[in-house]
N, C-alpha and C positions, 0 to 999 in steps of 0.2 A: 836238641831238636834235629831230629832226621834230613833231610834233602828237600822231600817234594815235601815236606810243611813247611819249611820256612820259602820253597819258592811259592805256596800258596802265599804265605803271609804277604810277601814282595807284592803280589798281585793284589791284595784287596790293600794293603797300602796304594799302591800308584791308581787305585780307584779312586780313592776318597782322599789324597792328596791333589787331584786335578784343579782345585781353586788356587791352591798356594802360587800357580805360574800368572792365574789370574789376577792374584793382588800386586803381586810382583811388579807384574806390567802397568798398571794403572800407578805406583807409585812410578814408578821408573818415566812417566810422563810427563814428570815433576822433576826428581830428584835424579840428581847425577850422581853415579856410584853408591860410596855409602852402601855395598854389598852386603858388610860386614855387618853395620846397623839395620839393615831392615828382616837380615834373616833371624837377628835379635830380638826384634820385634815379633818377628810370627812364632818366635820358641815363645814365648812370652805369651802369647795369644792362645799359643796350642796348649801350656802348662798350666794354663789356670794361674800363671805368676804374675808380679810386677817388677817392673823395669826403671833403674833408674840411668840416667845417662849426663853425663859430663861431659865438659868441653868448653872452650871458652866463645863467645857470642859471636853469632857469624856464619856458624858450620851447620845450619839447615836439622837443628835436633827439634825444634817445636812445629817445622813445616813438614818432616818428616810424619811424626805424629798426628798430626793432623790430616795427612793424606793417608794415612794410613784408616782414620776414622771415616774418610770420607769413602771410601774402599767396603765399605761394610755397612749393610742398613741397621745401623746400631745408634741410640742417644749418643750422642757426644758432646762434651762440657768442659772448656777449657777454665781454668782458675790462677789468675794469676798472683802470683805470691807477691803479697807486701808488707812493708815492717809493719802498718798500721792491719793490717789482718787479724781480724777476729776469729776464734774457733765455729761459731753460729755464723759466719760468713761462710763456713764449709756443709757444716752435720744442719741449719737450721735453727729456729727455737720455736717458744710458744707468744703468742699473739695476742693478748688480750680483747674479747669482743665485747667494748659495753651495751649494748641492744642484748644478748642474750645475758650477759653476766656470768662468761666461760672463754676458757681459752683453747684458741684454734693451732693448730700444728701449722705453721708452716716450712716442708722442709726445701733444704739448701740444695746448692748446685752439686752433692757428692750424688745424689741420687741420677744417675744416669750410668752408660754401660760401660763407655769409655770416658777416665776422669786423665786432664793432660793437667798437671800439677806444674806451672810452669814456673821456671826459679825456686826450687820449693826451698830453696836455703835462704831467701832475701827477705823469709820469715821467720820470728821469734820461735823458737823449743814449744810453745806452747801452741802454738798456732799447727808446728807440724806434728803436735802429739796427738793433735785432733784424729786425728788419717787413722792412727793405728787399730781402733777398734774397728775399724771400717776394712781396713785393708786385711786383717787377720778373723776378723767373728764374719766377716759380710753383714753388717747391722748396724745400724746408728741408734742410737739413744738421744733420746729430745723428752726431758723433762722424765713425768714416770715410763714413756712410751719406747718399745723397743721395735724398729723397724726394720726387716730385711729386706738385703739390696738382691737385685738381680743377679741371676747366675752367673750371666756373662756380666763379668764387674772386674775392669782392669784399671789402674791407676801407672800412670807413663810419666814419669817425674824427669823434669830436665835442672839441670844444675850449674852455675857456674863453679868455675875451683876458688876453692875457700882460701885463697888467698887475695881473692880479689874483694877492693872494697865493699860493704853493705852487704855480707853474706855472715852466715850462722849455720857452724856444721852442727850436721842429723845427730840426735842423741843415737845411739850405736844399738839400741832397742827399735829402732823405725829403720835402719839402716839395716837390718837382719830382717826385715819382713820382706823388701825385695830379696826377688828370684835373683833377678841379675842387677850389676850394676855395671855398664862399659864408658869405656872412657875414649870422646872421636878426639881423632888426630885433624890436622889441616889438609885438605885434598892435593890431589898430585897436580903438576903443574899443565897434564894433558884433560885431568878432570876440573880444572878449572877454567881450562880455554872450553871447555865446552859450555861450563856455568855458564862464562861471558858471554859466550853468540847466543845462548837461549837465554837469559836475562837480564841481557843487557839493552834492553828497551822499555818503554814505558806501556806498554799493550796488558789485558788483565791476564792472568793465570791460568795455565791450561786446565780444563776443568777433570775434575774423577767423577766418578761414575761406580755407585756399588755394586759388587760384583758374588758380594756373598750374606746370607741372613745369619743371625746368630743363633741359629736354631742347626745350622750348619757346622757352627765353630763346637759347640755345645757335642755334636755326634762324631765331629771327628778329633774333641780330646779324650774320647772312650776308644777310637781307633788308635792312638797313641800309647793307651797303657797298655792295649793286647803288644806294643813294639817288643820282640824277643831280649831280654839280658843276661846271658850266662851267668853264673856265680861267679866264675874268676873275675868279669867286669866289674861286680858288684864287689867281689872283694878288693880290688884294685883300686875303688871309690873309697873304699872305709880305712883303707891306708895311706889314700890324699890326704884325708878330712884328718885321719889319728897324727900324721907327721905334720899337724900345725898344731896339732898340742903335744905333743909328746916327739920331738924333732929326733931328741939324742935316741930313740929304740931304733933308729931308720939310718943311724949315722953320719947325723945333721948337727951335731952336736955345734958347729960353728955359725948355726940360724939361732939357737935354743937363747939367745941374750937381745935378740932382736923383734922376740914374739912375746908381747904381753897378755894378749889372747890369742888362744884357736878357733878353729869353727865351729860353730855352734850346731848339734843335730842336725836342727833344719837344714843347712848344707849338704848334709848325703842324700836327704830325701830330696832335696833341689837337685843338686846333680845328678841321681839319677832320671828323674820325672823330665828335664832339661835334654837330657841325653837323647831320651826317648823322641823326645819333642824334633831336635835336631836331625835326629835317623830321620823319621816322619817326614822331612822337610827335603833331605836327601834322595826320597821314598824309595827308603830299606827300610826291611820288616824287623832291623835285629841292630843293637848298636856294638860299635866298635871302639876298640881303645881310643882311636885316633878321633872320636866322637867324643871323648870326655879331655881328649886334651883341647877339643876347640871348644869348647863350652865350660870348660870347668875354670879356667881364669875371670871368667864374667862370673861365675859364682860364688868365688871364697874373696876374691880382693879386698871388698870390705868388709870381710867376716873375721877374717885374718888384722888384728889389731898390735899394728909395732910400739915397741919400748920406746923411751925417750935416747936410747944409744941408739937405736935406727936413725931415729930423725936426726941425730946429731949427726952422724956418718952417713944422712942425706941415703938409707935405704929405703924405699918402699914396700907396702906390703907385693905387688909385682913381683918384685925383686924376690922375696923370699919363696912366691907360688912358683916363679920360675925353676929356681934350685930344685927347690919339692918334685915337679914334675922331672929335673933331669934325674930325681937319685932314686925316686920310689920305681921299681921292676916294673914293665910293660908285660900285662897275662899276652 
């Protein structure tokens, strides 16, 4: 792409990126820092993806979300996940009506725009294999009836770590339909003197205020796929994704015992659709390498599945994208 097309491209992105500073601000009314997490959040928003987030209780992942829903004139349906959770607690069922002698649909809380999946591991395999037809066709099934969800249809799953009591990790098939999946850390000790002076009373919550329709998110994730990607970036993607299955062609040969799987497709198409999303965010018309090293860690971490000598030598999958990133060539 020539010069004045991509500084046109620049320009009608920083048109139709002017709400992202708007959401931004209305959570930031709320929430302290957590930079990291909310620009995850509007890649998510902008990719058409889902997000799943970890962390242990405490670090503001389900007010995050939820301020984030309150930021946008959109249904929003929180679901809280529990052992005794039914599947038709999620998609619905049917109803029987004796006066007609027929049964009525009535569907479940997945039907809304924005679904906040909260703890989704404190539930049973079966409970969260419910999600998947949902999260990948956009449809739910209730009896013979098949129903399609909304366009705008994002599912924001918050997680504790599976180490912690009454928790049930993702079968690795629900665990590949998020886009991303981040992991928060504990805040800094200057971003926690700040939590304290603003939370540290008993007065209600500062209120949000939406600031954008979804008829808006809808036109400018079409402004996202026009975002420019060279073929080298692109190739440069498909050599992340290849050196987590194929480690020893890339000269990783010392990862290759510690990967029990690689990335799965859906991974290149996330991290580029993710990339884009990111630039957009940025508002560049065009992404860059250093665009797919900040976003591509959130994308293969749980796609990337270690052997039982990882675990035993206490590596994680991190551990292994890290390598990957330092060894694969920058185009």
């Amino acid at each position: 792409m020539n010069k004045s097309g991509m500084m046109l491209k620049n320009e009608k992105i920083r048109q139709h990126s002017g709400f992202v500073n708007k959401i931004i601000t209305e959570i930031e009314k709320v929430i302290v820092g957590q930079k990291y997490l909310i620009e995850r959040l509007l890649v998510a928003l902008l990719s058409n993806g889902h997000l799943l987030i970890e962390g242990v209780p405490g670090l503001a992942k389900t007010t995050t979300v939820k301020v984030l829903s309150g930021s946008i004139k959109a249904k929003f349906q929180r679901i809280q996940f529990t052992p005794d959770l039914l599947p038709a607690d999620l998609t619905g069922t049917l109803l029987y009506n004796p006066k007609d002698c027929n049964f009525i649909t009535k569907k479940g809380p997945i039907f809304a725009n924005i679904i906040l999946a909260d703890e989704i591991n404190r539930a049973p395999a079966k409970v969260q294999s419910a999600l998947l037809e949902a999260m990948e066709e956009r449809q739910v099934t209730i009896g013979e009836n098949t129903f399609k969800l909304d366009e705008l249809f994002l599912v924001m799953a918050t997680q504790n770590p599976i180490e912690q009591e009454g928790t049930y990790p993702l079968p690795e098939a629900q665990m590949d339909r998020f886009m991303l999946k981040i992991n928060l850390a504990y805040p800094t000790i200057d971003e926690e003197h700040v939590v304290l002076k603003r939370m540290g009373h008993t007065s209600k919550e500062t209120k949000v205020f939406p600031v954008i329709n979804p008829e808006d998110i809808i036109k400018a994730r079409s402004v996202v796929d026009e975002v420019y990607m060279d073929e080298k970036i692109e190739k440069y993607i498909l050599n992340l994704v290849f050196a987590t299955r194929y480690p020893e062609r890339y000269k990783l040969e010392d990862i290759r015992s510690h990967i029990q799987y690689g990335a799965s497709p859906r991974a290149t198409i996330y991290l580029a659709v993710a990339a884009k999303a990111y630039a957009f965010i940025q508002e560049r018309g065009y992404v860059t390498p250093q665009d797919i090293k900040s976003i591509g860690p959130d994308v293969l971490r749980h796609r990337v599945i270690t052997s039982y000598e990882a675990e035993a030598e206490e590596i994680t999958s991190d551990h292994i994208i890290k390598r990957i990133f330092e060894e694969i060539e920058v185009p």
